[in-house]
DRENMARZA-793413 format. One record per residue (C-alpha): x, y, z. Coordinates in steps of 0.05 Angstrom, whole numbers, plus 32768, in hexadecimal, padded with zeros to 4 digits. Each point is the difference from the previous one (the first is absolute). Last residue first. Example, Ala and Ser with C-alpha at 12.3 -4.5 7.8 and 13.67 -1.06 7.14 Angstrom:
<pts>
81117FEB808F 7FE57FBB800D 
</pts>
This chain:
<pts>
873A824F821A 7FBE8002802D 802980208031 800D80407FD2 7FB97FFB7FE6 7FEA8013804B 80398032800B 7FE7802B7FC3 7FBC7FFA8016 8007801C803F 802F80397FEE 804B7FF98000 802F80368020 804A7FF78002 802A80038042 7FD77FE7802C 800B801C8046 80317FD38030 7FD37FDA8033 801580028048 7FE17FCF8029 7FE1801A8038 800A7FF08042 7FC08011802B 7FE1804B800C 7FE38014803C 7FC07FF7800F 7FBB801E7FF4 7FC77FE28017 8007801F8036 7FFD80477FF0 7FDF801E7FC3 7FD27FDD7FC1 7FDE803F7FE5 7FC28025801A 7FE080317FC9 7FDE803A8024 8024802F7FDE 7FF47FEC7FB7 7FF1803E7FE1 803B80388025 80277FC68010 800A7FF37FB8 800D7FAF7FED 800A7FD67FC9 8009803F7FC9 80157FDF7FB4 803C80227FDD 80167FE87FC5 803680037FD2 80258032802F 803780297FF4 8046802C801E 80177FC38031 8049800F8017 803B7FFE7FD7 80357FBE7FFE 7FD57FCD7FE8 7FF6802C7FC1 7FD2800D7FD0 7FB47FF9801F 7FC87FDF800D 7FD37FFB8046 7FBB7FD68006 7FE48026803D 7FD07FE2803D 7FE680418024 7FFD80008045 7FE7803D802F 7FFD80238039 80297FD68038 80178025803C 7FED804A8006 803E80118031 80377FCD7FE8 7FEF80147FBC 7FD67FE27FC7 7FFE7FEA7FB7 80067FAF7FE7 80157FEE7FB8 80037FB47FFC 802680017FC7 7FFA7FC97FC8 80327FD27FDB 7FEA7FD87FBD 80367FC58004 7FC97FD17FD9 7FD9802A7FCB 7FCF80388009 7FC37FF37FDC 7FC4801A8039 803680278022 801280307FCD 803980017FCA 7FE380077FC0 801E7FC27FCD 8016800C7FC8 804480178017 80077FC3801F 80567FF58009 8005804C8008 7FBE800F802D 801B7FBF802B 804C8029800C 7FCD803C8019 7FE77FDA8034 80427FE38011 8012804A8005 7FC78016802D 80187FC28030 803F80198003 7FF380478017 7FD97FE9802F 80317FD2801E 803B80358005 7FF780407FFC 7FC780118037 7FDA80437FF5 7FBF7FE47FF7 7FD1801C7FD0 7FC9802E7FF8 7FE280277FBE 7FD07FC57FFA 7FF27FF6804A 7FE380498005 800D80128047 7FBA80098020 7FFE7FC0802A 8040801A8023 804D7FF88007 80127FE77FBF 80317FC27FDE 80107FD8802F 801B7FBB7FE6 7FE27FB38004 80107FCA7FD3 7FCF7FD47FD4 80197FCB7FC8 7FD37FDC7FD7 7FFE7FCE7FD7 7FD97FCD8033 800C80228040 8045801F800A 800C802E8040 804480208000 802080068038 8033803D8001 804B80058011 800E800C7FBA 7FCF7FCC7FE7 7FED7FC3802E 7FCD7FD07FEE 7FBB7FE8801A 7FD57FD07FEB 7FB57FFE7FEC 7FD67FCB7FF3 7FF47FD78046 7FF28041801F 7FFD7FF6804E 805080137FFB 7FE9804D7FF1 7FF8801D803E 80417FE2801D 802780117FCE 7FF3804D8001 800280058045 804A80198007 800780227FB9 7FBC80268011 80248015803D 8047800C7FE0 7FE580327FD0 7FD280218028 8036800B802D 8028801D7FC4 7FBD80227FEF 800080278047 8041801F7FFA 7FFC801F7FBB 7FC1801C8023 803280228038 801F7FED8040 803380368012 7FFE7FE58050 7FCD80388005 7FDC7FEE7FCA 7FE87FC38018 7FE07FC97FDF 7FF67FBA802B 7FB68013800B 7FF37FF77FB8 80217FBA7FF5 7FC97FD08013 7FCA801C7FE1 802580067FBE 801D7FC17FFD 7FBE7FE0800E 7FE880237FC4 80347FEC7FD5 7FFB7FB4801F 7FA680067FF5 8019801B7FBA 80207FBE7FF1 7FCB7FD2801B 7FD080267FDB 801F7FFB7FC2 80097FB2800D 7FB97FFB8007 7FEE802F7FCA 801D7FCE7FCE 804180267FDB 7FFA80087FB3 7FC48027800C 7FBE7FFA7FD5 7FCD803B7FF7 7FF180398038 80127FFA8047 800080488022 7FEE7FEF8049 
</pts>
């Protein structure tokens, strides 16, 4: 597994989240067919509500992290941090910095409240060793309903508008490539449930970085 310097996100809740993508994958495949006029834009809407199904569940043995919903996806926040999950490829191969996920609403917003942070901090580089609170990050995962899962790449996304799709990474750092890290075993079955109540959250709507928000309680 490709795990090199700090992550904003601690591996265990990474792998819990990639063990729901993968799951999601499995679990789907069979359910593809192209003669009902099934098709790969098919399979990631069920990837879509799978993931959306177990999400919760996986992740409420994290006392730190919470989860939020924006435009109809949860968002998983631990500490500053916010993590959601789009495709973005369909093989190990597909460069992850010259691939991005078509979806125009959530992703589209979290690249722009990256980009409203490089406005208010332009000092500052934005990567995730200094990224401030509100930081949002892609869970970039590739595949198709016939290869499964074949890679993740964790993404820091900026852009213009919350209106156009993804066009840039920050940062790109590679969790997992099935071609490498085959013989990886996340957490499947069981132990997954499905998902509890969860309190909806609205997004914040200005970004304040760690140290900011401390003096701002001192005060």
């Amino acid at each position: 597994m490709t795990r090199a310097g700090p992550l904003p996100f601690s591996r265990e809740v990474l792998d819990a989240y990639i063990g729901v993508i993968r799951q999601a994958y499995e679990a789907n495949g069979d359910r593809i067919d192209p003669d009902l006029g099934h098709n790969e834009g098919s399979f990631r809407y069920l990837l879509y509500q799978t993931i959306t199904h177990f999400l919760p569940g996986a992740m409420r043995h994290f006392d730190d992290v919470r989860i939020e919903l924006d435009n109809s996806v949860f968002v998983v926040r631990q500490g500053a941090f916010g993590l959601r999950a789009y495709p973005i490829g369909t093989s190990e191969f597909d460069n992850p910095w010259t691939s991005f996920p078509s979806n125009r609403g959530g992703a589209p917003a979290a690249a722009a409240q990256n980009q409203i942070q490089i406005a208010m901090f332009p000092e500052a580089t934005l990567h995730p060793e200094s990224a401030g609170r509100g930081t949002e990050f892609i869970l970039g995962h590739c595949g198709t309903s016939i290869a499964g899962l074949r890679a993740v790449h964790l993404c820091l996304p900026v852009g213009t508008s919350f209106d156009e799709t993804v066009r840039q990474w920050a940062h790109v750092h590679t969790i997992f490539r099935a071609d490498t890290d085959e013989s990886l075993v996340w957490p499947l079955g069981p132990d997954l449930q499905p998902a509890e109540p969860v309190v909806v959250t609205p997004p914040p709507l200005v970004a304040l970085r760690p140290n900011d928000e401390q003096a701002a309680h001192a005060d």
